[in-house]
Gaussian input, Z-matrix of N, CA and C with variables (Angstrom, degrees):
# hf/3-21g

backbone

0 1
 N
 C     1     B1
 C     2     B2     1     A1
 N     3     B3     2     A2     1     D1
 C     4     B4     3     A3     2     D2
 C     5     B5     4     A4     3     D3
 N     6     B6     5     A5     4     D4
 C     7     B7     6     A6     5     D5
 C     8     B8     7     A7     6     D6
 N     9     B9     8     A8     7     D7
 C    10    B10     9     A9     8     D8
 C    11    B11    10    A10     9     D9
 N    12    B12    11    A11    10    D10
 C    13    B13    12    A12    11    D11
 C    14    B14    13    A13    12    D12
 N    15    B15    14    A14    13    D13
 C    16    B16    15    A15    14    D14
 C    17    B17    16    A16    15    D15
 N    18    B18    17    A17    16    D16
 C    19    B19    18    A18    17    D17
 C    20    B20    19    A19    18    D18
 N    21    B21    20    A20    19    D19
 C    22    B22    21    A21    20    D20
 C    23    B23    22    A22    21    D21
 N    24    B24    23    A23    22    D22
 C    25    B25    24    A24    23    D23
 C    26    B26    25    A25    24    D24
 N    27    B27    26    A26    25    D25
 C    28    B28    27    A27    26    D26
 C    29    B29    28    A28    27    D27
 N    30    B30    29    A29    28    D28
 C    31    B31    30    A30    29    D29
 C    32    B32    31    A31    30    D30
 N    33    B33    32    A32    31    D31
 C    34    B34    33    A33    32    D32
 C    35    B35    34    A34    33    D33
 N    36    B36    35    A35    34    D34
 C    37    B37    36    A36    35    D35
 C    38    B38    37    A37    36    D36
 N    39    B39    38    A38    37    D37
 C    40    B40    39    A39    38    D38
 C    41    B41    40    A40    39    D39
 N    42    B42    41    A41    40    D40
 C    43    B43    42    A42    41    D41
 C    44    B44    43    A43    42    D42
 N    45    B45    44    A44    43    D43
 C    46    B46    45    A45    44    D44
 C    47    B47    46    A46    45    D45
 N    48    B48    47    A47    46    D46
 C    49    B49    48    A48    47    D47
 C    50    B50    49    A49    48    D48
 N    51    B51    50    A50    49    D49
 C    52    B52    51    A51    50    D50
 C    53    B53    52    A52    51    D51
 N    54    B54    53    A53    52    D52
 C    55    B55    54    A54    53    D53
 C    56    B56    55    A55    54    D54
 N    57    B57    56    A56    55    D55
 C    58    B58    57    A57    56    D56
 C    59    B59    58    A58    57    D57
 N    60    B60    59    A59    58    D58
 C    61    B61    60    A60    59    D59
 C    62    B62    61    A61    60    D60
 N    63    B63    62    A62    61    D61
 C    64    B64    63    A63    62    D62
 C    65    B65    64    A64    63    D63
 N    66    B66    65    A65    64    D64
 C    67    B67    66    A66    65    D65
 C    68    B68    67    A67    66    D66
 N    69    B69    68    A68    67    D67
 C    70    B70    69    A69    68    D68
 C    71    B71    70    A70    69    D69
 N    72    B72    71    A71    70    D70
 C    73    B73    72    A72    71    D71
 C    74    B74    73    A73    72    D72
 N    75    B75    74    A74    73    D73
 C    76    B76    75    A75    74    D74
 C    77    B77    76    A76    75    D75
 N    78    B78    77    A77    76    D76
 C    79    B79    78    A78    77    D77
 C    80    B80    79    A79    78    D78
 N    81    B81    80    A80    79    D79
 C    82    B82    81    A81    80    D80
 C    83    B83    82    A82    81    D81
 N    84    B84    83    A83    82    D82
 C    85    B85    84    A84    83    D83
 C    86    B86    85    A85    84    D84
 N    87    B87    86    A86    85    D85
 C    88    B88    87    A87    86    D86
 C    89    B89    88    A88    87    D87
 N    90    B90    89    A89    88    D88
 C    91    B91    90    A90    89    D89
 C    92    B92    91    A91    90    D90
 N    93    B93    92    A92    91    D91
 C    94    B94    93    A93    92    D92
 C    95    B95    94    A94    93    D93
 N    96    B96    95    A95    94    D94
 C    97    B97    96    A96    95    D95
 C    98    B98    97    A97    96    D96
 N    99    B99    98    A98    97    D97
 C   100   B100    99    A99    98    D98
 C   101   B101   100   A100    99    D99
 N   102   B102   101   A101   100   D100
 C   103   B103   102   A102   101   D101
 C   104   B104   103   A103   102   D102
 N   105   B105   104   A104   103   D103
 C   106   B106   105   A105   104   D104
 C   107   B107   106   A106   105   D105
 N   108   B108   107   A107   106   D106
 C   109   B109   108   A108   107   D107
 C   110   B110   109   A109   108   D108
 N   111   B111   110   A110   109   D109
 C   112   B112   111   A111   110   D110
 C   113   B113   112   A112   111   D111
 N   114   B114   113   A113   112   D112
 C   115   B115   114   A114   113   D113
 C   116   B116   115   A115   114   D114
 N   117   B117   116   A116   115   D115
 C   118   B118   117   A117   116   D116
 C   119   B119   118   A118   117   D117
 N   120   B120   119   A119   118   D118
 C   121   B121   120   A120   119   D119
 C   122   B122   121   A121   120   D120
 N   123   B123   122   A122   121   D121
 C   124   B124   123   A123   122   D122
 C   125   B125   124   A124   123   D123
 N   126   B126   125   A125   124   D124
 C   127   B127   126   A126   125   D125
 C   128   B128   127   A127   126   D126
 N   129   B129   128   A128   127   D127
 C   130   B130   129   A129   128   D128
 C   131   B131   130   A130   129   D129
 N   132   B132   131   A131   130   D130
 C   133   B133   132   A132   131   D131
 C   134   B134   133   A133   132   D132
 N   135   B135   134   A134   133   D133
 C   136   B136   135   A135   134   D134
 C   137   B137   136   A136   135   D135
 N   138   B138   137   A137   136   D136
 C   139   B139   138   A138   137   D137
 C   140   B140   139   A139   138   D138
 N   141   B141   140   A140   139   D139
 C   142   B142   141   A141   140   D140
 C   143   B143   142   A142   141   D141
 N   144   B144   143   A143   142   D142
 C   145   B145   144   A144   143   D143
 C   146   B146   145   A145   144   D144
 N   147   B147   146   A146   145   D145
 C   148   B148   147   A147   146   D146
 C   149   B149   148   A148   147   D147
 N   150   B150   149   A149   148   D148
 C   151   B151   150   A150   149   D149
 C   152   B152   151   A151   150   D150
 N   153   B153   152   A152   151   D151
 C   154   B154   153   A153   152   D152
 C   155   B155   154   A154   153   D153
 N   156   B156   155   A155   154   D154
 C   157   B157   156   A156   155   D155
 C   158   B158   157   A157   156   D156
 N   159   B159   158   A158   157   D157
 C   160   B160   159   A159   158   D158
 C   161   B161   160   A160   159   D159
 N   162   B162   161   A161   160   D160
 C   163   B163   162   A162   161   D161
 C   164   B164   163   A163   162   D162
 N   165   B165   164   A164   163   D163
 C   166   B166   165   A165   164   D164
 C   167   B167   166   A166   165   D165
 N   168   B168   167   A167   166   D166
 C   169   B169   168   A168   167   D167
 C   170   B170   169   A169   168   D168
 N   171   B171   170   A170   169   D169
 C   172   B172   171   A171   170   D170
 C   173   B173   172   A172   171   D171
 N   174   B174   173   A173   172   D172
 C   175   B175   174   A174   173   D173
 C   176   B176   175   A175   174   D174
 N   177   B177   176   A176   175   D175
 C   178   B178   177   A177   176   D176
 C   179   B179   178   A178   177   D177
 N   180   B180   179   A179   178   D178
 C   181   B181   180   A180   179   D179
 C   182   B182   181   A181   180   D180
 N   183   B183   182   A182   181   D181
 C   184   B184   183   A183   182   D182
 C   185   B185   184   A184   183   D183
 N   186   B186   185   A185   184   D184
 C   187   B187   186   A186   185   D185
 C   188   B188   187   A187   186   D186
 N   189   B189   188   A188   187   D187
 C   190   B190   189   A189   188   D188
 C   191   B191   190   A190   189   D189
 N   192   B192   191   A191   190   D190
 C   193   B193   192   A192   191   D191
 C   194   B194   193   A193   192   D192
 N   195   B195   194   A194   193   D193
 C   196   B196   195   A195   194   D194
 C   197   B197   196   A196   195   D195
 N   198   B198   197   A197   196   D196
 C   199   B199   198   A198   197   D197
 C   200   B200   199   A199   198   D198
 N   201   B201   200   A200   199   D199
 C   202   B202   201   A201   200   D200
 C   203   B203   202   A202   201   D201
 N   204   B204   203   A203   202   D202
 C   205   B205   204   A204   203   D203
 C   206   B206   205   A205   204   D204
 N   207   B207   206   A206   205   D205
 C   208   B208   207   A207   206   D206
 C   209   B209   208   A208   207   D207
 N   210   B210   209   A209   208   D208
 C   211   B211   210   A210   209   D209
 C   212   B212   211   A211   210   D210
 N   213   B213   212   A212   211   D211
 C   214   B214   213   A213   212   D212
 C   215   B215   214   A214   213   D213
 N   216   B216   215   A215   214   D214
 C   217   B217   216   A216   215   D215
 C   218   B218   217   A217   216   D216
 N   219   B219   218   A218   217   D217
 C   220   B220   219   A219   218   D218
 C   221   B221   220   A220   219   D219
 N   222   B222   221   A221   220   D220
 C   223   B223   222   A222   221   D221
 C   224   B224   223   A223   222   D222
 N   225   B225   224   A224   223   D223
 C   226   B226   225   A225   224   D224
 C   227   B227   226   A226   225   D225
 N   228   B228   227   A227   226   D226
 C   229   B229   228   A228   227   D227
 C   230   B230   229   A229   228   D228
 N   231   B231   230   A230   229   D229
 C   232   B232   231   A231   230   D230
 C   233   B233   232   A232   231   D231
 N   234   B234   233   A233   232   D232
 C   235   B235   234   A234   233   D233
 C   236   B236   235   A235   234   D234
 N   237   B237   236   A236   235   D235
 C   238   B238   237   A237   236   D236
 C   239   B239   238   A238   237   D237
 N   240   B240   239   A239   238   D238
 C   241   B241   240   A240   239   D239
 C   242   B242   241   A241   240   D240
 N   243   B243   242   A242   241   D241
 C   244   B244   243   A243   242   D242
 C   245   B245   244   A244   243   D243
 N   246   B246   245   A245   244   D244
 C   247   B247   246   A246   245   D245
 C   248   B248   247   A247   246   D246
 N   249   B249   248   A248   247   D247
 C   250   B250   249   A249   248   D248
 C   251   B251   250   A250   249   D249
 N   252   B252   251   A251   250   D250
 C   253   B253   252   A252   251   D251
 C   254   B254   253   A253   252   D252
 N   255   B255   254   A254   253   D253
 C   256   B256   255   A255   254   D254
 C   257   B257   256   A256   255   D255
 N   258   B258   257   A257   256   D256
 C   259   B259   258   A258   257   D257
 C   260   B260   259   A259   258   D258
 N   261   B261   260   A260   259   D259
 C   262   B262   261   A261   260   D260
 C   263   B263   262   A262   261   D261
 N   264   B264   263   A263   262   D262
 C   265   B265   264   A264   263   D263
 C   266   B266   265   A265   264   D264
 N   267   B267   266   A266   265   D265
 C   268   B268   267   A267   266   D266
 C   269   B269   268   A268   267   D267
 N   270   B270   269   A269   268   D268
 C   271   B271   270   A270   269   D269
 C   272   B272   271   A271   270   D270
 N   273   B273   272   A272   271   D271
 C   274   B274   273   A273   272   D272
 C   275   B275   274   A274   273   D273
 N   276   B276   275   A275   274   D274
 C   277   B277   276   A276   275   D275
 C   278   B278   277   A277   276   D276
 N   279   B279   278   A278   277   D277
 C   280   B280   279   A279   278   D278
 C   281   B281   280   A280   279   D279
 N   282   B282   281   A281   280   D280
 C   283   B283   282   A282   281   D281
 C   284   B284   283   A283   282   D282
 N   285   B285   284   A284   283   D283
 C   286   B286   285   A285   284   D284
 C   287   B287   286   A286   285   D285
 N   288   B288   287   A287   286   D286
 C   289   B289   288   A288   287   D287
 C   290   B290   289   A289   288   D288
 N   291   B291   290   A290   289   D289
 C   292   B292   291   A291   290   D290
 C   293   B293   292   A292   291   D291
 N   294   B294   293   A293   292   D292
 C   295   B295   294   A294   293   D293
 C   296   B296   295   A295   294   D294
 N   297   B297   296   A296   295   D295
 C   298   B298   297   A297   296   D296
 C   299   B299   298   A298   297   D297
 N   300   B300   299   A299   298   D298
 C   301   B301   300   A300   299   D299
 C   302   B302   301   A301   300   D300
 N   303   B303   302   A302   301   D301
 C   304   B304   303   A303   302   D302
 C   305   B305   304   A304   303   D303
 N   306   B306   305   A305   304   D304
 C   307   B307   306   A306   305   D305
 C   308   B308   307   A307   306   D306
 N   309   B309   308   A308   307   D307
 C   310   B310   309   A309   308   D308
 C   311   B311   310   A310   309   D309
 N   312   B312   311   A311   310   D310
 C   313   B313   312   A312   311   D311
 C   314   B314   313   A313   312   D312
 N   315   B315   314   A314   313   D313
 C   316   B316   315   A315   314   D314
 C   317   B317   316   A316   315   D315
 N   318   B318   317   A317   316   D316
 C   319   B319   318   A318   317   D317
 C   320   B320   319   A319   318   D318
 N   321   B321   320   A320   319   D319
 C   322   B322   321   A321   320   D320
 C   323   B323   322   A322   321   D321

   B1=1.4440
   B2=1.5176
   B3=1.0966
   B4=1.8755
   B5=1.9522
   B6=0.9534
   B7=1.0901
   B8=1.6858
   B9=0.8005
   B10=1.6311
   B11=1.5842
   B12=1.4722
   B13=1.6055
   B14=1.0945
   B15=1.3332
   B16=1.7947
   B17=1.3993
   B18=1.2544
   B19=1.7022
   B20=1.9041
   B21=1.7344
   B22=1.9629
   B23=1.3699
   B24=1.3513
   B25=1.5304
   B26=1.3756
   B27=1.6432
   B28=1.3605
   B29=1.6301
   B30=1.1555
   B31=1.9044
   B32=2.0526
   B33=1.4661
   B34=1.3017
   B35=2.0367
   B36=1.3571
   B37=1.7617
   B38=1.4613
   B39=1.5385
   B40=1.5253
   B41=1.5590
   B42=1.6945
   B43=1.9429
   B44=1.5987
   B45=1.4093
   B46=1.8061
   B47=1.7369
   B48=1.0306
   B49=1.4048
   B50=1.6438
   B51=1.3331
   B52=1.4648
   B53=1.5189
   B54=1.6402
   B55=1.2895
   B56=1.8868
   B57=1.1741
   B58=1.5177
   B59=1.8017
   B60=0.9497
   B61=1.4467
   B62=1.4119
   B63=1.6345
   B64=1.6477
   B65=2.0550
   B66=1.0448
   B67=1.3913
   B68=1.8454
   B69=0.9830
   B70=1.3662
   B71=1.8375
   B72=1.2824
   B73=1.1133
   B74=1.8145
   B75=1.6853
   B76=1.8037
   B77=1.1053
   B78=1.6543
   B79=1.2829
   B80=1.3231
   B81=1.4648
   B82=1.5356
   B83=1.2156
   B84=1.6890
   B85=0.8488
   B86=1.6052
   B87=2.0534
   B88=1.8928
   B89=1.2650
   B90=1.5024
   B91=1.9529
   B92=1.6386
   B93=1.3700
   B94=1.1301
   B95=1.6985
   B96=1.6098
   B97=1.6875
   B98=1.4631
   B99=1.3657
   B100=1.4647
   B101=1.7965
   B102=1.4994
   B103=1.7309
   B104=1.4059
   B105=1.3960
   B106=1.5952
   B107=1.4970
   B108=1.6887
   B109=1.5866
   B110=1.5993
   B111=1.7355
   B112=1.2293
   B113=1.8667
   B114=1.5525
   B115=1.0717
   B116=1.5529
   B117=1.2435
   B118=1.3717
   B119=1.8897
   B120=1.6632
   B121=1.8705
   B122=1.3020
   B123=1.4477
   B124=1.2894
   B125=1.7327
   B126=1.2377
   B127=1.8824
   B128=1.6631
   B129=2.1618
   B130=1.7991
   B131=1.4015
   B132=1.6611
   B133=1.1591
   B134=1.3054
   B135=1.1920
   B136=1.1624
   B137=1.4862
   B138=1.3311
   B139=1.8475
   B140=1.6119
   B141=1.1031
   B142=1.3297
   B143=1.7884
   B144=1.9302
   B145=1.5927
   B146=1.3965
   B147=1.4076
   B148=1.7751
   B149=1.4209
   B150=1.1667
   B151=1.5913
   B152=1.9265
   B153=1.8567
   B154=1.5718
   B155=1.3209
   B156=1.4954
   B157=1.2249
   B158=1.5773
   B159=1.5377
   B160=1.4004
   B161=2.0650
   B162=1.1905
   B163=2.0518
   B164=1.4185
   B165=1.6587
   B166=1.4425
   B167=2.3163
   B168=1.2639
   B169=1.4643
   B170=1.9283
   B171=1.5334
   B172=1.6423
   B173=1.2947
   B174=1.4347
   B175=1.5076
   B176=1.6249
   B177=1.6723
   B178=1.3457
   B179=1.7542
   B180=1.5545
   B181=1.7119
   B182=1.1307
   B183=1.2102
   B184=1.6617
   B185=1.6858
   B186=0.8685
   B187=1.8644
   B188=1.9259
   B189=1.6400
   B190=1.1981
   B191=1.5928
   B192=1.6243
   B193=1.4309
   B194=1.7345
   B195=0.9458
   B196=1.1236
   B197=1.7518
   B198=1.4003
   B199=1.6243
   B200=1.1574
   B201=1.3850
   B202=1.7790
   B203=1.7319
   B204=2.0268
   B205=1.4885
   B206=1.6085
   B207=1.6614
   B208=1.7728
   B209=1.3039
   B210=0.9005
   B211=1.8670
   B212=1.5646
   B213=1.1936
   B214=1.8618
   B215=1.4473
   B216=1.8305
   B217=1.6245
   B218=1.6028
   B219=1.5326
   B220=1.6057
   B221=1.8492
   B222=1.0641
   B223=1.6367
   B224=1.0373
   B225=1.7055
   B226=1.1721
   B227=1.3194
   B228=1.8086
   B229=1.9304
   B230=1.3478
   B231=1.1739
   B232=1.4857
   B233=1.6859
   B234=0.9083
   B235=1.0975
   B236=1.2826
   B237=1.4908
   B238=1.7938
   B239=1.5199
   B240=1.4212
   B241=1.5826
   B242=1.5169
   B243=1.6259
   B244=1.4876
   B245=2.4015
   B246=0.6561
   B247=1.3020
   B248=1.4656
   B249=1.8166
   B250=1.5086
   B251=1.9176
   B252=1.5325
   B253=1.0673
   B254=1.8123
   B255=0.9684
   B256=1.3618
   B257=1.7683
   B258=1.5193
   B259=1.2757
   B260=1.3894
   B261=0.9675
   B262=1.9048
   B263=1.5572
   B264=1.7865
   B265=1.4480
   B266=1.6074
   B267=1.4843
   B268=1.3640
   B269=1.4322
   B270=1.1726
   B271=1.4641
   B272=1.5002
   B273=1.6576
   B274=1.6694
   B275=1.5807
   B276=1.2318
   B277=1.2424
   B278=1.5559
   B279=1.6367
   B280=1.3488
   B281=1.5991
   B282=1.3717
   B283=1.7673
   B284=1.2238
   B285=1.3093
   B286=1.4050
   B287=1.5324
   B288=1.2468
   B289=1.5790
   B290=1.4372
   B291=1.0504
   B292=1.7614
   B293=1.5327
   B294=1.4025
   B295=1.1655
   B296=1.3441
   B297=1.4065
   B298=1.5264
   B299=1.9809
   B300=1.3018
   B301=1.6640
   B302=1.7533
   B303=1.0887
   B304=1.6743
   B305=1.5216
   B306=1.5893
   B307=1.3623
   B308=1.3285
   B309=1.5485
   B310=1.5604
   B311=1.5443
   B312=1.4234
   B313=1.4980
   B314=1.3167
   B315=1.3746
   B316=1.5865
   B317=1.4559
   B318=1.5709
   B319=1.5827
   B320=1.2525
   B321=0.9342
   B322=1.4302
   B323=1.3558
   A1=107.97
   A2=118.29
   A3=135.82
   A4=103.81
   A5=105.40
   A6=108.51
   A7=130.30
   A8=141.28
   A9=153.68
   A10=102.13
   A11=100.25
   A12=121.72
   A13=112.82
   A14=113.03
   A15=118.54
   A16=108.94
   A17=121.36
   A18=110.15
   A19=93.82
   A20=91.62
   A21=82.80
   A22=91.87
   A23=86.12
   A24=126.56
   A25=84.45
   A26=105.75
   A27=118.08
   A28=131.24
   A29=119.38
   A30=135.09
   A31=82.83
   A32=126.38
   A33=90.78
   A34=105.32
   A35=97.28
   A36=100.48
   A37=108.05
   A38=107.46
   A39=115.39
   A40=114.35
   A41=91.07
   A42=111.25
   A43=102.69
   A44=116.57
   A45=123.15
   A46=89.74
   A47=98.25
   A48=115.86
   A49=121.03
   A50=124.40
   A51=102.67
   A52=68.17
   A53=153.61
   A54=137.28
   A55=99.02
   A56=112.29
   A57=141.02
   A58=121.06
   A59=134.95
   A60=110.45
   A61=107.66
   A62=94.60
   A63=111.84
   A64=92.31
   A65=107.96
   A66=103.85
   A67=110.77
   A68=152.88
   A69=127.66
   A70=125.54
   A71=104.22
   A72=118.00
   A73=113.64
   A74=117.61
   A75=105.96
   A76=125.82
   A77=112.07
   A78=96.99
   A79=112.30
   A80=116.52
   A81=133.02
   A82=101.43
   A83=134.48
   A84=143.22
   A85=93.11
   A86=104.54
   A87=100.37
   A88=108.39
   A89=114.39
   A90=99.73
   A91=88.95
   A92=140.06
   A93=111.04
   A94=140.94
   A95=87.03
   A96=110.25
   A97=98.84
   A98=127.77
   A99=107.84
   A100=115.79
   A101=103.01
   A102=110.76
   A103=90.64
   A104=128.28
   A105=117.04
   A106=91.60
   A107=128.95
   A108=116.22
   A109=120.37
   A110=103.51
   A111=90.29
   A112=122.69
   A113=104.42
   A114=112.46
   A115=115.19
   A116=110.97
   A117=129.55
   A118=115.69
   A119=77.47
   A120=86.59
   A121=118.33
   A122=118.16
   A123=123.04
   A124=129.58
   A125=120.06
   A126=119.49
   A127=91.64
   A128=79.45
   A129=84.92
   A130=126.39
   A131=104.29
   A132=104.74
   A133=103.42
   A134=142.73
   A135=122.58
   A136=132.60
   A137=110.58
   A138=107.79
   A139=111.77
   A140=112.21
   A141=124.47
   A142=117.79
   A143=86.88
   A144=104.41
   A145=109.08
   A146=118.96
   A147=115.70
   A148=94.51
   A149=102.80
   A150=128.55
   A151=99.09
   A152=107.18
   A153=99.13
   A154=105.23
   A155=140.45
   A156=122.51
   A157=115.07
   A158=108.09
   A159=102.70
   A160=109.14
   A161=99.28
   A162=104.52
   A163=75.15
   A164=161.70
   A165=171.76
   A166=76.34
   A167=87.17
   A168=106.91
   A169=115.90
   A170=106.64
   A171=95.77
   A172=99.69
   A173=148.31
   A174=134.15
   A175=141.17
   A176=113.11
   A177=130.43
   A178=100.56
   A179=106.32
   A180=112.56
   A181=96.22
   A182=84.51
   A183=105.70
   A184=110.57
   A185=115.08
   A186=154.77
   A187=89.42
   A188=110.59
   A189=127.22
   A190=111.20
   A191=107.60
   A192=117.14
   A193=110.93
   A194=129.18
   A195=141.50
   A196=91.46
   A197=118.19
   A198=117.59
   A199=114.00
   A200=110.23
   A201=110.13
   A202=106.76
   A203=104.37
   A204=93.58
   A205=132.79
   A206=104.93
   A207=93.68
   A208=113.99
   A209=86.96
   A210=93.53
   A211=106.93
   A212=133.77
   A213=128.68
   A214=104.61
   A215=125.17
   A216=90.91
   A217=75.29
   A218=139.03
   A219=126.08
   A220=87.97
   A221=131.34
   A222=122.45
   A223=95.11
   A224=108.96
   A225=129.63
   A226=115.85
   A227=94.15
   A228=98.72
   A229=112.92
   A230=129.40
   A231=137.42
   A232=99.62
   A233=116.23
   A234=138.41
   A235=120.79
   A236=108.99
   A237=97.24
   A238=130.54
   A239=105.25
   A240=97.88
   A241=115.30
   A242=120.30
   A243=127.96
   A244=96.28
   A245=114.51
   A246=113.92
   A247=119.79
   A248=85.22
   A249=106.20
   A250=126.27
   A251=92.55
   A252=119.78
   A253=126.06
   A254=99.44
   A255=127.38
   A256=111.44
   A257=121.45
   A258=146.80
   A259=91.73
   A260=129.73
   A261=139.21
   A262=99.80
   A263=99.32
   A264=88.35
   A265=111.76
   A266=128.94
   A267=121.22
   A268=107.15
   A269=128.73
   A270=121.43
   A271=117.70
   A272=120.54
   A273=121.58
   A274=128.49
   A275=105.51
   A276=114.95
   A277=110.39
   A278=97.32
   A279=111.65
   A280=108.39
   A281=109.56
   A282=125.93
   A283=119.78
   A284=120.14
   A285=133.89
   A286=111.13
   A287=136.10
   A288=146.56
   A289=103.99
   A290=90.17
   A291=111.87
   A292=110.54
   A293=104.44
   A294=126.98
   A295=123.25
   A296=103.63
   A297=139.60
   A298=87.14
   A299=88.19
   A300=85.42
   A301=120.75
   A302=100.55
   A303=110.30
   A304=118.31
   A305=107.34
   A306=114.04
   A307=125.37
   A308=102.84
   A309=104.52
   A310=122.21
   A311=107.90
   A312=98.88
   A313=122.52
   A314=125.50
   A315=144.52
   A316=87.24
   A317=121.74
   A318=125.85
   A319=97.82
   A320=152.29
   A321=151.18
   A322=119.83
   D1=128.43
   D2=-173.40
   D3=-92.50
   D4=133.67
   D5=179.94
   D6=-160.10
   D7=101.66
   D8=-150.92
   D9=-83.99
   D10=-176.62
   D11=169.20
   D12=-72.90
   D13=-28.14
   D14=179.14
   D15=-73.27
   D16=-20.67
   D17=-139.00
   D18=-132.03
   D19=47.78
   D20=158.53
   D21=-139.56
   D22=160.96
   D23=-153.67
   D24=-95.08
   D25=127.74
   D26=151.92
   D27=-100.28
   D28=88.21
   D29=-156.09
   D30=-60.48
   D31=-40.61
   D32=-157.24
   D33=-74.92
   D34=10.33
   D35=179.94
   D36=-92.57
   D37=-23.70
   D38=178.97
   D39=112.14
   D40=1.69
   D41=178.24
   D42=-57.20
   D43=160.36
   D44=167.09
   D45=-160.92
   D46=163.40
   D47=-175.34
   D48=-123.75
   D49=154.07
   D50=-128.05
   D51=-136.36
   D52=135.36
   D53=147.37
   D54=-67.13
   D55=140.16
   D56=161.65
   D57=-104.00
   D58=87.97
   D59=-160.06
   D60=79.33
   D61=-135.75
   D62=-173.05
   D63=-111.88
   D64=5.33
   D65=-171.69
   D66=-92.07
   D67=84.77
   D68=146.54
   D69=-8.40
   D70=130.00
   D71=-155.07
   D72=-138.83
   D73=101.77
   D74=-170.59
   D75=-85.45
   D76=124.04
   D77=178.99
   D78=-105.12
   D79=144.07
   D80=-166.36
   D81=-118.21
   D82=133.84
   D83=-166.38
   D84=-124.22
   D85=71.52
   D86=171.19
   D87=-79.91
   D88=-174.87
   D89=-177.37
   D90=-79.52
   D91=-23.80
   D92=-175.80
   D93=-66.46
   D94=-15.92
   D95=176.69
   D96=-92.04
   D97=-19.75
   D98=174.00
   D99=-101.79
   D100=1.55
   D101=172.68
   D102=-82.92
   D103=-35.12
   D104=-157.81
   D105=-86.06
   D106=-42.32
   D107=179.31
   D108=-66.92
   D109=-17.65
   D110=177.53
   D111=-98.14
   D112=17.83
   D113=174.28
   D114=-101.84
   D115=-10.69
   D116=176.56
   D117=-78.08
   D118=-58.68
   D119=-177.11
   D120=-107.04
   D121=12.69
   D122=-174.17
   D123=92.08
   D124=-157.11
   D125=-178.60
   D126=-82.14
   D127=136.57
   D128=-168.84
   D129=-66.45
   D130=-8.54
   D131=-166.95
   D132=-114.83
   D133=18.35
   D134=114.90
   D135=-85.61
   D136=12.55
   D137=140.26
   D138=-65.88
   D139=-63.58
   D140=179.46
   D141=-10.42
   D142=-67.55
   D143=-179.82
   D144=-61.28
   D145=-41.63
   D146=174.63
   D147=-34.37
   D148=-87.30
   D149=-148.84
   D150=-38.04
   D151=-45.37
   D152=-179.64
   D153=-85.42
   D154=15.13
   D155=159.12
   D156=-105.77
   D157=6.63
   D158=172.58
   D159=102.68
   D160=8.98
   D161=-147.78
   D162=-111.96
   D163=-41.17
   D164=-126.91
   D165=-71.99
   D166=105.19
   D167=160.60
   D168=-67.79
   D169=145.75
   D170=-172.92
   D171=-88.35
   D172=-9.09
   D173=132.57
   D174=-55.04
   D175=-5.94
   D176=174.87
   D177=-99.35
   D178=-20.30
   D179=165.59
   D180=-59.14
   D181=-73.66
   D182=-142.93
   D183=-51.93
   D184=-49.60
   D185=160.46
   D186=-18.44
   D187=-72.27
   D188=-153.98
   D189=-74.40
   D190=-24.09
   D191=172.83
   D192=-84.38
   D193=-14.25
   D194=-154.84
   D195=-102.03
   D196=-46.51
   D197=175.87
   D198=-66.43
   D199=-21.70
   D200=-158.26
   D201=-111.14
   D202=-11.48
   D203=161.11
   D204=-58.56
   D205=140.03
   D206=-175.37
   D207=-73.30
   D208=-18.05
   D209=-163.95
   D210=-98.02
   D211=23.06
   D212=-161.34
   D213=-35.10
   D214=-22.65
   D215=-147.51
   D216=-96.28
   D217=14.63
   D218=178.22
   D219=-70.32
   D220=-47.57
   D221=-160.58
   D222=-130.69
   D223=163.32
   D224=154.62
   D225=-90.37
   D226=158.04
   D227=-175.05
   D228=-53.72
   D229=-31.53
   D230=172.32
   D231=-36.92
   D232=-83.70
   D233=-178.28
   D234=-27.57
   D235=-67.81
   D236=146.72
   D237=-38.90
   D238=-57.37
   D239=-177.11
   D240=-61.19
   D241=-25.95
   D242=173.49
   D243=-70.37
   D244=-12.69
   D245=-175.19
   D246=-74.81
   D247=-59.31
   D248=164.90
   D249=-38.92
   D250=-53.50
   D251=167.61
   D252=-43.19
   D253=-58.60
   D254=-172.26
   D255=-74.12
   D256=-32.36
   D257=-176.98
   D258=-89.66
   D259=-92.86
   D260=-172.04
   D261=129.49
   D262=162.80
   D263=-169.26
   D264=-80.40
   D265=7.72
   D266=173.18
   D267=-84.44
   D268=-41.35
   D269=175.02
   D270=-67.09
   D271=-29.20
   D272=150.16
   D273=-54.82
   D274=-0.91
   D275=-156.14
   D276=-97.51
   D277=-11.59
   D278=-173.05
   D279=-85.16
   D280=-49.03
   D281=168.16
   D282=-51.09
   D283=-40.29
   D284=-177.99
   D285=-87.99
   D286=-10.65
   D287=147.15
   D288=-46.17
   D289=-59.43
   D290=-169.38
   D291=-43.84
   D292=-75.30
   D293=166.84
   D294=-17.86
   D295=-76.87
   D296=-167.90
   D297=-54.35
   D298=-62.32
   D299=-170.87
   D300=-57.92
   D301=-21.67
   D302=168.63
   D303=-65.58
   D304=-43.45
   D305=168.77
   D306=-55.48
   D307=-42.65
   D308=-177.99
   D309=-88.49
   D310=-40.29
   D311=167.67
   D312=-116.31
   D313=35.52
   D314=135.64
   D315=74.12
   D316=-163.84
   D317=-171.76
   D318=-94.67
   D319=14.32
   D320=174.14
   D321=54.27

């Protein structure tokens, strides 16, 4: 996995990093990547509850990493969802903690 000065994830912002390929990839959860996911998949917090009751669809994943990449024009959405794929959902499971937890208790 390739990875620069640009491309680490800061967890106390609510950042996680997503492998793409062989590249590491940050995902930032700004309100603008989570106004655009939550216009896609609906109120975030009932994503939230999916995801803690186990119901978190692999297109509402995949979907939610794809809003919150910084970089979108490095990949296409394909690419995420081929990522997802390729990782499994326990190793996604780590980014999407992240995430999820950024949504709910914001940067403090």
């Amino acid at each position: 996995m390739s990875r620069d000065a640009d491309d680490r994830a800061n967890p106390l912002r609510g950042e996680a990093l997503l492998e793409i390929g062989d590249t590491a990839h940050v995902l930032r959860p700004s309100f603008a990547a989570l106004v655009a996911a939550e216009e896609e998949l609906g109120p975030l917090f009932a994503l939230v509850e999916r995801a803690g009751a186990g119901g978190l669809r692999l297109s509402e994943l995949a979907a939610l990493f794809w809003h919150c990449l910084d970089r979108r024009s490095a990949v296409t959405r394909e690419a995420v969802g081929d990522a997802v794929l390729a990782q499994g959902l326990a190793a996604c499971a780590v980014p999407l903690r992240t995430l999820l937890g950024q949504i709910l208790k914001g940067s403090g």
